[in-house]
N, C-alpha and C positions, 0 to 999 in steps of 0.2 A: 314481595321481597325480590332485590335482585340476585341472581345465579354471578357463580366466580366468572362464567362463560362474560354473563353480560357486562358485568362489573369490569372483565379485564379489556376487552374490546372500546367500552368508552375511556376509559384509560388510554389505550395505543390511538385512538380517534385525539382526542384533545391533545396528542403531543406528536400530530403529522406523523403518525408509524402507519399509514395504511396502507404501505406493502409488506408481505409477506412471502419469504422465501425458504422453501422448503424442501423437502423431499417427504410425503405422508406416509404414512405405516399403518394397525391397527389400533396402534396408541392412542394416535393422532387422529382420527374421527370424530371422536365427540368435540375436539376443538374447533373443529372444521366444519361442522354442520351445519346448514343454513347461513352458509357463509354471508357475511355482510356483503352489500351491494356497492356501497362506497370502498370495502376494502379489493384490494388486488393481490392474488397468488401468483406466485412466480416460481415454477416447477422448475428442480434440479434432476435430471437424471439421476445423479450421485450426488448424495451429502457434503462429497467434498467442492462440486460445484455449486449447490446452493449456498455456500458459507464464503465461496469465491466472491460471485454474482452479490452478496450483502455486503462484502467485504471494500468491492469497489463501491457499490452505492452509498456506504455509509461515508468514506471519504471523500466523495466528492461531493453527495448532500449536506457535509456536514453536521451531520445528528443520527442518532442511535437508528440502526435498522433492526426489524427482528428477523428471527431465523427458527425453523422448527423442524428438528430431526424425527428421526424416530429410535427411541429408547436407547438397550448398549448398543449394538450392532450399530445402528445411524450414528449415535454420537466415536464410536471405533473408527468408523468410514471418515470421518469430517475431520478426526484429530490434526494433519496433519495443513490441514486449510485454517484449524485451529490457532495452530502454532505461529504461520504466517499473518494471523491475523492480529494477534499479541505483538508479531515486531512490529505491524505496522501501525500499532494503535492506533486502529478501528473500531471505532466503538459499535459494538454487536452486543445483539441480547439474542442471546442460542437458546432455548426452551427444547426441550426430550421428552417426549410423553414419558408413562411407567404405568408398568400391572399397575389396578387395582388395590386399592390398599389392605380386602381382605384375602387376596394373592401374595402378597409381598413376602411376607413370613414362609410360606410355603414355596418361594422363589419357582412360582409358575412359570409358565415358557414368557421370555421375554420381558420376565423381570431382570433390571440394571441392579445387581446383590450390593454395590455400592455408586450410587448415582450422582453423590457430590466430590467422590474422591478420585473420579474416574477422569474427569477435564481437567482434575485441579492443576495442576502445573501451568497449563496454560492460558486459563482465565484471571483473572481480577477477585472474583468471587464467584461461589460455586456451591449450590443450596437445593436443598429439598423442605419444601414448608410441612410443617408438622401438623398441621389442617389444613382441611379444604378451604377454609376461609379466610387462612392466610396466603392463598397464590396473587390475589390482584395487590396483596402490600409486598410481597415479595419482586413481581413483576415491578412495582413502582422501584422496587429500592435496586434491582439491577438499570433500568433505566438511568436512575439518578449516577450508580455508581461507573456506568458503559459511558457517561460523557463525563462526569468530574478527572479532570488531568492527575494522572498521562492515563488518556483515552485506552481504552481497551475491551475486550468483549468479556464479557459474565456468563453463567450459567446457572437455569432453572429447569428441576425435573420436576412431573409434574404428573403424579397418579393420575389414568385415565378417567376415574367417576368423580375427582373431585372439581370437575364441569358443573355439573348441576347441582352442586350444594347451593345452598342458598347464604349469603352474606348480611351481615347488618348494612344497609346502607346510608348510615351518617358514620360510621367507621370508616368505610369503605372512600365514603366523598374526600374525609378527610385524606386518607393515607394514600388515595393516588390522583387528586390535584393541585398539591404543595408542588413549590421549585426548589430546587438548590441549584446554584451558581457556584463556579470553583474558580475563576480566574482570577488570580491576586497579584498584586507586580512584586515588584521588588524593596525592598528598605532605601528608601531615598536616600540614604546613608551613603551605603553599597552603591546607587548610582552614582552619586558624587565622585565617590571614589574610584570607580573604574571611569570615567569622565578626566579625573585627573589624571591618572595611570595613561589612559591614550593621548593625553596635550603631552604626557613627558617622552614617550615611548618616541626612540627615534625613526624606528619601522615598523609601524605596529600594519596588521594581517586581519582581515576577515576571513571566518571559513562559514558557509550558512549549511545546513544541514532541514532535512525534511519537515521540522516543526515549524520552521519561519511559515513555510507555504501555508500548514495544519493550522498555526493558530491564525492566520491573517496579516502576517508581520510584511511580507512582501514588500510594500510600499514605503515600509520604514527601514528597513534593511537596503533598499537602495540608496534612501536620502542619509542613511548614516554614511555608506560608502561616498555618499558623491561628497558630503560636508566635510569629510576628515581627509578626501583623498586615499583610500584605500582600496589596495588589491584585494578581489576577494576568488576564493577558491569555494567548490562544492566541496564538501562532505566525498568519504569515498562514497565510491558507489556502490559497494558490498551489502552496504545498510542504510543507502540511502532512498526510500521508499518515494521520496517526491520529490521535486528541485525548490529551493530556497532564492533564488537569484536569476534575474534575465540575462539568458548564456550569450546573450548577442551583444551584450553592455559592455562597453570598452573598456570596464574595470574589472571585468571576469577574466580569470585564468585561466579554467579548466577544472578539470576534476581530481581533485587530490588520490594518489594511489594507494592502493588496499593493504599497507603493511607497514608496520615499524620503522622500520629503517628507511626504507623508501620515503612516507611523510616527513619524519624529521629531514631527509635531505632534502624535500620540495621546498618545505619553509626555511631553508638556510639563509641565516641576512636578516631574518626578522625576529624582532626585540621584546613585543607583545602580539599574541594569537589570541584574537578573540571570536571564541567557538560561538553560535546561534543556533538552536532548536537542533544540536546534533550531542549524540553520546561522542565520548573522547577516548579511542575514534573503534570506527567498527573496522577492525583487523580480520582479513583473511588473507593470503596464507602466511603462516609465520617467515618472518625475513626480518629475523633482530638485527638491531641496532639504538640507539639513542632512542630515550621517550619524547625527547624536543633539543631544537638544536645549541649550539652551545650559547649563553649567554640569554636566551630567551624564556620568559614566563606564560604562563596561559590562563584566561577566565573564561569559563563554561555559565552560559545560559541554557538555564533548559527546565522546563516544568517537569520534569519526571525526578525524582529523589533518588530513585535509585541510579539511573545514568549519573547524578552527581557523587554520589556512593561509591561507585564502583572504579572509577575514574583511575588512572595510575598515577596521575599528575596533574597539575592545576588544582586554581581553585574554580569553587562554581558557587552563581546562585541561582538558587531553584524559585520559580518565577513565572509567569506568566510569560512567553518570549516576546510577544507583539508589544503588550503594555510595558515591558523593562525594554525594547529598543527605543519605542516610543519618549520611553521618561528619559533614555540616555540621550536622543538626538537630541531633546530641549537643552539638555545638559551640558554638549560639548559647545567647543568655539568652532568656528571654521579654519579649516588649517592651511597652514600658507606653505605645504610641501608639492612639491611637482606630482602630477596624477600619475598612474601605472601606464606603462607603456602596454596598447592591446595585445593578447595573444596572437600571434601566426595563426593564420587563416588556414585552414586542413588543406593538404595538398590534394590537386585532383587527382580523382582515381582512374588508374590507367586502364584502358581496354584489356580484356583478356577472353578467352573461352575457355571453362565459364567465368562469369566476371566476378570478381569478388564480392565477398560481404559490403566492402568498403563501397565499391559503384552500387550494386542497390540501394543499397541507404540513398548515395549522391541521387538516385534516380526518387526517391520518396521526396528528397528534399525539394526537388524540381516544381513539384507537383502537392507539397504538404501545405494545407491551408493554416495561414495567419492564426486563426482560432483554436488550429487543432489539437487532440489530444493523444500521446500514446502512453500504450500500455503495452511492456514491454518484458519478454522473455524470450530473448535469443541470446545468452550468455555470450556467446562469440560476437555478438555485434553491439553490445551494448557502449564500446568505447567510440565507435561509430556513430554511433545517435547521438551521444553529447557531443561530439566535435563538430558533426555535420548538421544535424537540424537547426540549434540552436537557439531551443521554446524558450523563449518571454512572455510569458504571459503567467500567471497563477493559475494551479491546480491541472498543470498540462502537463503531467509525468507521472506515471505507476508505476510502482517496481517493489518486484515481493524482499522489502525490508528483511527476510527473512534466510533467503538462500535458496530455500524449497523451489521447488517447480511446479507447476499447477495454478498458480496466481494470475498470471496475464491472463487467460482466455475467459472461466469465468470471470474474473473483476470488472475486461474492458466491459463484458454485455452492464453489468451494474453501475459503470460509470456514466453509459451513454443514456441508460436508462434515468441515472439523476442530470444529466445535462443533454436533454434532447436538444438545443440548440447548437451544439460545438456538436463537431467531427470524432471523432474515436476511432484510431487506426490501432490495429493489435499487432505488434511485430511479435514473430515465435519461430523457433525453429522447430522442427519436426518432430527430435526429440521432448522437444518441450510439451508438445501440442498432445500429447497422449494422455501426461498425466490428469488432463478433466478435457477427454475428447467429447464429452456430452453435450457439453457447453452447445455445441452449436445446433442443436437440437433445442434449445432453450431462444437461441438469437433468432433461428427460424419460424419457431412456434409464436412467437412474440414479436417479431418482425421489427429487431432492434438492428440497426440500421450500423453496427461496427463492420469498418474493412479492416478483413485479417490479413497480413503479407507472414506468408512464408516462408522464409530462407531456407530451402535445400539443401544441405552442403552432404549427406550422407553418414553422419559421423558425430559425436560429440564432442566437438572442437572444444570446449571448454577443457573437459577432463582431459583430454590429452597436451592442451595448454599445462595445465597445472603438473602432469603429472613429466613436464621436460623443468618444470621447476623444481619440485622436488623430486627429482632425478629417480624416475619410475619407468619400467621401462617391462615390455611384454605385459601390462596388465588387460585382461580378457573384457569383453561389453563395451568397447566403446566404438563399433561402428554399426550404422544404423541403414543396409540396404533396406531396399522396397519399401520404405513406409509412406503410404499413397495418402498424405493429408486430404486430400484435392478430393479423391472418391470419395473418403470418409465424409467430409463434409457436406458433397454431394448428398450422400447416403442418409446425412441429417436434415437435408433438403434447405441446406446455403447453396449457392451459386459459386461456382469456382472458373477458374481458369490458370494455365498451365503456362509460364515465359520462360525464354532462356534470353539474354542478352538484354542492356542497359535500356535502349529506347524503346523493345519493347515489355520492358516493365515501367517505363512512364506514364507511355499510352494505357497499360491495362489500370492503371494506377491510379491515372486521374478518370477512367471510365465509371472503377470500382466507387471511389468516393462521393459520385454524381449521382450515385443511385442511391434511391429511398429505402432501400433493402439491406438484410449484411451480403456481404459478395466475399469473397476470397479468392485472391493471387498467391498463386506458390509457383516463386521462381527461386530456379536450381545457380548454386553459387557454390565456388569453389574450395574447398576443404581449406582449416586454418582460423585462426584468430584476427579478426579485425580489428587492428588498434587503433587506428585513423580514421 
């Protein structure tokens, strides 16, 4: 007979899971023994960067990665890599060891006293099998449920002895090599109808948002813009996890701004807004005003039910976004209105000592290959990166959907690791880089090949941005002397090196990206928000 052990292993084999990212405990042993030969461990320092590191993998592989904490404590450590990984619907399958099951009752050391209530907020589903011989139909059903839309991660805890129980194995065949598929379009109806709606609309708007990239819409989302003639705008950026749209396309505008009031005055003039693979809209900081401008309506695409739910305005349909762009490009005419006039070009950034957020960036740009990727946590530079790089390409932008900090450093090692052919640059700032400083222990040990740039600036520019908004003033924690990325990283045995000034952060920049190794540049840039 076969073992849940064996059972669950040819399960993650026939469905390309055979990496494994973890952090091991004494839970986790008997899962881990006599590790397969074919499968691959991939060691987190902390829980919350092996849940990073799966996090980017699973997005940019596009399909379920697993992940294996260790019991409460690991899955406590991870919650908060958790949470980001729910905004960014990633589909993860998290597994917890657990005591023993004739431990449990007697809540020995390192029994989780409730093991499925404890992620629940931030998973999809979140189970403990009530025999050992139900973990590989359990494992099957968080797989199925980690990629059926809107993508997200699950959870499975999973008593230490119930490894070696033994399974029926024609139950076993059956319940973990069925498929389910979830992508369904839309009511050809509802196409027609939003088809008619944009021939009537006199200024009708695109906005694309993270899921166009997610599901594969990409291609179609341009050919809708270029057929109707339409501006199209990014999703803010507060929540927007991936880019929808090639920022270099002379129908892009830019990136819509993170609040109320602000959005509705960006789309002022236009008649119909029609959202793509983006919630409507991720608002941070509040700055009311109008939910949309005067005279104008909105329809929401988007595979998640609840984004259509929650909405304060418009209508939506919930849809597959690539297949319902797809069915509306056949649908519309081509339109005989004048194209969008391109956005201004970012102005160059001016010398200074030390040079701004804004010249670094121009100095990445110099030197950032056609193919590449970033993954991105410098809060104060992120309005920089979209104005100045100006990725075209699909699956060429991370960003913790979320808010949270700690996402870029493990995610880029997971990304590069699912696309070893493309480049993988990790922008972060210093405060950023703390919260999963392990990460590079894991890039070094693995010898994943991401260049990390560091921006300097001493301070979290961010918080002190926001807090001249909401007019805050003497708040404590927000400047950051001494923090030596650079050693640290050393210390995890990456390669680093230390710039001040624009050309020679090119040179270290195209040096870094040339090499087969991860490398790290950390150049000191001047205090402030970069919004250009």
């Amino acid at each position: 007979m076969t073992t849940v052990r064996e059972a669950t292993f040819e399960m993650l084999r026939a469905r390309g899971m055979t990496a494994v990212f973890g952090n091991p405990g004494s839970t986790e042993l008997p899962f881990l023994a006599d590790f397969p030969d074919d499968f691959r461990y991939v060691l987190g320092l902390h829980e919350g960067v092996a849940v990073g590191i799966a996090d980017g993998y699973a997005q940019a592989g596009g399909r379920p990665a697993l992940v294996n904490l260790h019991t409460a404590p690991g899955v406590g450590n991870a919650m908060g890599a958790m949470f980001t990984a729910q905004a960014n619907k990633a589909p993860l399958v998290i597994t917890a060891g657990q005591q023993t099951r004739s431990l449990m009752t007697l809540q020995a050391l390192l029994t989780n006293r409730d093991a499925v209530q404890m992620p629940h907020p931030l998973v999809k589903w979140s189970y403990e099998p009530p025999r050992a011989q139900d973990v590989p139909h359990a494992l099957a059903r968080a797989t199925h449920l980690a990629a059926l839309p809107p993508r997200g991660p699950v959870f499975v805890s999973i008593p230490m002895d119930d490894w070696r129980a033994e399974v029926d194995d024609d139950a076993v065949a059956h319940q973990t090599t069925r498929t389910v598929e979830g992508r369904a379009g839309a009511d050809p109806a509802l196409v027609l109808a939003l088809a008619e709606r944009l021939a009537a609309a006199a200024s009708p708007v695109l906005v694309v948002g993270p899921d166009v990239d997610a599901s594969g819409a990409w291609d179609a989302a341009v050919a809708l813009a270029e057929k109707l003639r339409l501006p199209v705008w990014s999703a803010p950026a507060t929540g927007g996890g991936r880019i929808g749209f090639p920022e270099d396309h002379p129908h892009f505008q830019g990136v819509l701004p993170p609040a109320v009031g602000p959005v509705s005055e960006t789309l002022a003039g236009h008649d119909l807004i029609l959202v793509a693979g983006s919630s409507v809209f991720p608002y941070y900081p509040n700055l009311p005003g109008p939910l949309l401008p005067e005279g104008a309506a909105l329809v929401a695409i988007t595979s998640d039910p609840d984004e259509a739910a929650r909405a304060p305005m418009g209508d939506a349909i919930v849809a597959d976004v690539r297949l319902t762009l797809e069915a509306l490009l056949a649908a519309v005419e081509p339109s005989e209105r004048d194209a969008p006039a391109p956005r201004a070009p970012a102005e160059p950034a001016e010398d200074a000592d030390p040079m701004s957020a804004s010249a670094a960036i121009a100095a990445l740009a110099d030197v950032f290959p056609a193919d590449g990727i970033v993954a991105l946590e410098s809060p104060a530079s992120t309005f920089a990166i979209r104005n100045r790089l100006q990725l075209s390409r699909p699956g060429s932008y991370y960003f913790s959907a979320g808010g949270g900090l700690g996402f870029a450093l493990p995610a880029s090692i997971g990304v590069q690791m699912a696309q070893p052919d493309r480049p993988v640059v990790c922008v972060l700032g210093e405060g950023s880089a703390q919260y999963a400083i392990q990460s590079f222990w894991t890039a070094a040990a693995y010898d994943v090949p991401v260049t990390f740039l560091v921006l300097r600036n001493d301070e979290y520019a961010i918080l002190k941005w926001f807090g001249q908004i909401e007019q805050v003033t003497g708040a404590p924690g927000l400047d950051l002397p001494a923090l030596d990325v650079a050693a640290v990283a050393e210390g995890y045995g990456v390669a680093a090196t230390r710039v001040e000034g624009r050309e020679a952060l090119t040179e270290a920049m195209r040096e870094a990206l040339a090499a087969e190794a991860p490398r790290l540049v950390e150049a000191r840039v001047a205090p402030g928000m970069a919004l250009a």
